[in-house]
C-alpha positions as CSV (number, residue, x, y, z in Angstrom):
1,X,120.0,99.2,73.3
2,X,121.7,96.0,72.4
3,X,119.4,92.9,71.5
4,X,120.6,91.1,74.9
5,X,120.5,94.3,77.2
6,X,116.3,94.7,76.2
7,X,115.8,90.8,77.2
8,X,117.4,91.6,80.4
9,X,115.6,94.6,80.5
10,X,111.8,93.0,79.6
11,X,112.8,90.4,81.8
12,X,112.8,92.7,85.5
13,X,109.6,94.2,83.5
14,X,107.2,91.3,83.2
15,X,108.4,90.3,86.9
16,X,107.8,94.2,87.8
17,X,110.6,95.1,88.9
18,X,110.9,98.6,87.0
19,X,113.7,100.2,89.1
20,X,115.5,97.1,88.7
21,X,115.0,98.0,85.0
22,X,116.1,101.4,85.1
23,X,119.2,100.8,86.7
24,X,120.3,98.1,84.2
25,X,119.0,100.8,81.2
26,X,121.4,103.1,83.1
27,X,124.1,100.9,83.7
28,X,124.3,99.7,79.6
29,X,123.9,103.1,78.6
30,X,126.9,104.0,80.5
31,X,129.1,101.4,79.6
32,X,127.9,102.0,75.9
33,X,128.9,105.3,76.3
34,X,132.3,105.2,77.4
35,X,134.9,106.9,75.3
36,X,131.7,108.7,73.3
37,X,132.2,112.1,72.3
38,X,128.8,113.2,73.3
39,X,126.9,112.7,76.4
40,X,124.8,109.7,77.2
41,X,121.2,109.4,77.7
42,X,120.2,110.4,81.7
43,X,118.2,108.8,84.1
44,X,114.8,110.4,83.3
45,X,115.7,109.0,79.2
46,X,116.2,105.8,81.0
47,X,113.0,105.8,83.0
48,X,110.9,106.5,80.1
49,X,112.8,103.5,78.0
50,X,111.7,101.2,80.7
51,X,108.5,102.8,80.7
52,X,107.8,102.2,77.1
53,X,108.8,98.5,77.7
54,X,106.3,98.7,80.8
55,X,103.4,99.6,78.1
56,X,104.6,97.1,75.4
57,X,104.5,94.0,77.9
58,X,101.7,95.4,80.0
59,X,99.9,92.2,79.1
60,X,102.6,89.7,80.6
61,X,104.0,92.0,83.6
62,X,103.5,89.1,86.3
63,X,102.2,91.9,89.7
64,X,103.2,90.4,93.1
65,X,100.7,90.0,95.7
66,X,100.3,93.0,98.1
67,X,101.4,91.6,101.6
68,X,98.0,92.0,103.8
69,X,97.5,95.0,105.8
70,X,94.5,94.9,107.6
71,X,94.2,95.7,111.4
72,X,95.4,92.1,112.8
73,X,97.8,91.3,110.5
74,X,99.9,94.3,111.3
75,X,98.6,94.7,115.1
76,X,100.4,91.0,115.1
77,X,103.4,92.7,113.2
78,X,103.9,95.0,116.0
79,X,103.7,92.2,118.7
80,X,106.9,90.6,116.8
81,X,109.0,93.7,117.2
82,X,111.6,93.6,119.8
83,X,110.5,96.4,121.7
84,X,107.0,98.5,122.6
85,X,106.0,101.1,119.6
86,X,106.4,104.7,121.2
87,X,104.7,105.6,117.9
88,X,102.6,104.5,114.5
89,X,103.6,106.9,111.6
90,X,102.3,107.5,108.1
91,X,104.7,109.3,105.9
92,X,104.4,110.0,102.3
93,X,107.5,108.2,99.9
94,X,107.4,108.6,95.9
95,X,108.9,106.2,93.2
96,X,108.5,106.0,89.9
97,X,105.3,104.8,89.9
98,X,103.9,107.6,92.0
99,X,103.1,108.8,95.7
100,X,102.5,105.7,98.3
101,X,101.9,106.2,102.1
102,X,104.4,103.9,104.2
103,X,103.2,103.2,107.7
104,X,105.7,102.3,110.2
105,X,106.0,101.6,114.3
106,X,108.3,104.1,115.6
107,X,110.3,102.1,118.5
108,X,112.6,103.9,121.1
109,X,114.5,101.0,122.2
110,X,115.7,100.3,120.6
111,X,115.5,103.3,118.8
112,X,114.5,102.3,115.2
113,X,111.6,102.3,113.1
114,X,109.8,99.2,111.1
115,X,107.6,99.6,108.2
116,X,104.3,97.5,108.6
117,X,102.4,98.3,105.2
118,X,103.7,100.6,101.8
119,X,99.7,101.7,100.7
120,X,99.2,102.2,97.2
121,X,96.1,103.0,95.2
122,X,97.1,103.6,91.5
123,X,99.6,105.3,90.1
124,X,100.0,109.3,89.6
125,X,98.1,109.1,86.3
126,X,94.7,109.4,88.6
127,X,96.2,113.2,89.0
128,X,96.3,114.2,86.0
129,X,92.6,112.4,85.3
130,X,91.1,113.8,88.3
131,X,90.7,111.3,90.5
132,X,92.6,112.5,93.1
133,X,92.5,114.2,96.2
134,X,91.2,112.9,98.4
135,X,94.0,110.5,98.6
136,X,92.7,106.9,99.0
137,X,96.1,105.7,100.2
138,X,96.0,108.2,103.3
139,X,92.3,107.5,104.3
140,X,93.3,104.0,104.5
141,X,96.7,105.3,106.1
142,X,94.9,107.2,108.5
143,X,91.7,104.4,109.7
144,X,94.5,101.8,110.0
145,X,97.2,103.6,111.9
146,X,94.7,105.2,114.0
147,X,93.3,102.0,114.9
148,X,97.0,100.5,116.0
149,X,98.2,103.2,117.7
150,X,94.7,103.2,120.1
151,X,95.6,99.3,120.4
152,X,99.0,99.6,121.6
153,X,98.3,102.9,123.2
154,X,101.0,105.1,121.8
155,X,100.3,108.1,119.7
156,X,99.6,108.2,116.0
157,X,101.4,110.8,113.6
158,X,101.1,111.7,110.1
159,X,101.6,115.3,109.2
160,X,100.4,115.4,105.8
161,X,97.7,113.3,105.3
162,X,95.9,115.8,102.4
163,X,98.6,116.5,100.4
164,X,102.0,114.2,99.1
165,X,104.8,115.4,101.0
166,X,107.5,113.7,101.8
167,X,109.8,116.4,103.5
168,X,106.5,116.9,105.9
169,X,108.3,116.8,109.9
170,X,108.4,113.0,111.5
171,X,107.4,112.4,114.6
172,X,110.7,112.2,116.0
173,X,111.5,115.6,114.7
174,X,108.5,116.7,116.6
175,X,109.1,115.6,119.9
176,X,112.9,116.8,119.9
């Protein structure tokens, strides 16, 4: 990877902004291999490029502050929304860093859905060290969204809260 393409590349890293990074390692990498005879690194190549950066500036990668998600920051969250929750949801969602619950108020009208909170609690390396299940990112799923949805009075749905799964059936899906 060209000199300039890394500092642009370690630069998204230490703000962590890794799939940021990954997209400018694929980007380069195409453009580099234009015309080539044989075929260019692919996106998982890429994603472990960035993650070797990841490791080698571990010590200056610059983590943005979690926005709050307890109980009456996101109870007051909901009382912003332009319409009256029908429904709090959890729902599993992956990235490269691993499995996150995102918690959202399901609204009918109109019909849309916000996302309140993404929960994470490590990334997938506690699976393969044993430290997981339970899964501390859907207990905390679970307590909070129960909580909101009993505030606001609408039901609360998450259909996999044991297990990652992120094809599990949404709560729309349900009540079609």
């Amino acid at each position: 990877m060209p000199e300039s393409v890394r500092e642009q590349v370690d630069g998204l890293v230490v703000r962590d902004r890794r799939l940021e990074a990954i997209a400018l390692t694929m980007k380069a990498v195409q453009v580099l291999g234009e015309g080539a005879q044989t075929p260019h690194p692919g996106l998982h190549d890429c994603r472990r490029v960035v993650m070797a950066r990841c490791e080698a500036l571990a010590d200056r990668v610059v983590r943005l502050p979690e926005p709050p998600r307890d109980l009456e920051t996101l109870a007051a969250r909901i009382g912003e929304l332009p319409g009256q929750p029908a429904a709090i949801e959890a729902m599993w969602d992956g990235d490269t860093g691993g499995w996150v619950v995102v918690l959202v108020a399901v609204l009918d009208d109109p019909q849309d859905e916000v996302e309140l909170a993404v929960i994470r609690h490590g990334s997938d390396l506690r699976v393969f060290n044993g430290r997981v299940p339970p899964w501390p990112e859907a207990q905390e799923a679970l307590l909070v969204g129960t909580a909101l949805a009993a505030r606001f009075g609408v039901p609360f749905h998450f259909a996999s809260p044991d297990k990652p799964d992120d094809e599990a059936p949404r709560w729309r899906s349900r009540r079609a």
